[in-house]
C-alpha positions in Angstrom: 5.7 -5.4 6.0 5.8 -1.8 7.1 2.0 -1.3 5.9 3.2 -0.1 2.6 1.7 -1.6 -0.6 4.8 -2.3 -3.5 2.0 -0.4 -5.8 2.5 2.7 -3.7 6.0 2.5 -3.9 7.0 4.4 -7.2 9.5 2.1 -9.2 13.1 3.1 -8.5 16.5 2.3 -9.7 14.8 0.4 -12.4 18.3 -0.4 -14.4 19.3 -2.2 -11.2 16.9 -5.1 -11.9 17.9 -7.2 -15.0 16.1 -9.7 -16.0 17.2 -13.6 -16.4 18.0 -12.3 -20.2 20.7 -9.7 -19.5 23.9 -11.2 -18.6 26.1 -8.3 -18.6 26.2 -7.0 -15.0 26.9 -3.1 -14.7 30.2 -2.1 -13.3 29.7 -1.7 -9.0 26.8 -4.3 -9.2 26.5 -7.9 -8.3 23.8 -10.1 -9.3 21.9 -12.2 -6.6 19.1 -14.8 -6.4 16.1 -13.8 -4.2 13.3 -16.0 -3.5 12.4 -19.6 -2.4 12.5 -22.6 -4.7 10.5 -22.1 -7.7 9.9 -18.6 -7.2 13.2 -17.5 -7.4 14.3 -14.4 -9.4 17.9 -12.9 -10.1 18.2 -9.1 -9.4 20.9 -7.1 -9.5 21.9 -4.3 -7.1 24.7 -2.1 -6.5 27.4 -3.3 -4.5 27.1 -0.6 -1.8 24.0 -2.0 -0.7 26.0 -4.7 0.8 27.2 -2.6 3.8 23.3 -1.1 4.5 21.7 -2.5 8.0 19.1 -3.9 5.8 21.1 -5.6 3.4 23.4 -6.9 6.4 20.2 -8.7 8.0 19.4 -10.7 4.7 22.8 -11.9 4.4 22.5 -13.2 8.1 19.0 -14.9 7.5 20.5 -16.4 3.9 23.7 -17.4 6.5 21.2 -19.4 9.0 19.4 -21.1 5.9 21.8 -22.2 4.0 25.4 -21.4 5.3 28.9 -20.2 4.4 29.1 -23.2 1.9 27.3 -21.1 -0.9 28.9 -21.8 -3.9 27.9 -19.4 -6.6 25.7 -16.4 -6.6 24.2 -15.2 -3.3 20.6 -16.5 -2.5 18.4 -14.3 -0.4 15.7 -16.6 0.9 12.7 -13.9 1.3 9.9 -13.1 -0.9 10.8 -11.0 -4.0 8.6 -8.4 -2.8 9.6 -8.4 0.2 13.4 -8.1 -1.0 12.0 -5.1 -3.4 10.3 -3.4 -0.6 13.6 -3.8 1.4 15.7 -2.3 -1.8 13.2 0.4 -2.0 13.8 1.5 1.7 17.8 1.4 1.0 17.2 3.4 -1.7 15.4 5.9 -0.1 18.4 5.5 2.9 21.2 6.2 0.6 19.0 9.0 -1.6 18.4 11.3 1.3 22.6 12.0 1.2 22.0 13.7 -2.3 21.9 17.3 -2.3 20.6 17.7 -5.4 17.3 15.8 -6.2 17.8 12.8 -8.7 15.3 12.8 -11.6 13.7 10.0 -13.1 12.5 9.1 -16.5 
């Protein structure tokens, strides 16, 4: 997708995934399922992703597959690295509106 390897991409927003351990979900997140079957994973993102061109497509393709009858959490049917490339370009969307650079630990 894109031609961009996920080990290229430097790991960003790393307190916005939370493993199937954590259940306390920051304030302005929401925690989703991504992935098929087997292979799915819950992330958590923040809550303005949900507006973002990108973010709006995978809630149309998780629409087609499976419906407004969702009951519970949100299921993005896509690869989880596929989603994670996906949340990598919204991040780097929404980070080009800082105007001061963020650092990272």
């Amino acid at each position: 997708m894109l031609g961009i390897s996920l080990k290229q991409v430097p790991h960003i927003y790393h307190h916005d995934v939370v493993s199937n351990k954590d259940k306390d979900v920051r304030k302005g997140c929401l925690k989703i399922k991504v992935g098929e079957g087997e292979e799915q994973q819950k992330i958590t993102v923040p809550v303005n992703y949900l507006n973002h061109p990108l973010f709006v497509q995978l809630l149309k393709e998780a629409e087609e597959e499976y419906g407004f009858a969702q009951k519970g959490t949100i299921t993005i049917p896509c690869q989880v690295e596929d989603f994670k490339h996906v949340q990598y370009l919204i991040h780097r969307d929404k980070s080009h509106h800082h105007l001061v650079p963020c650092f990272r630990v």
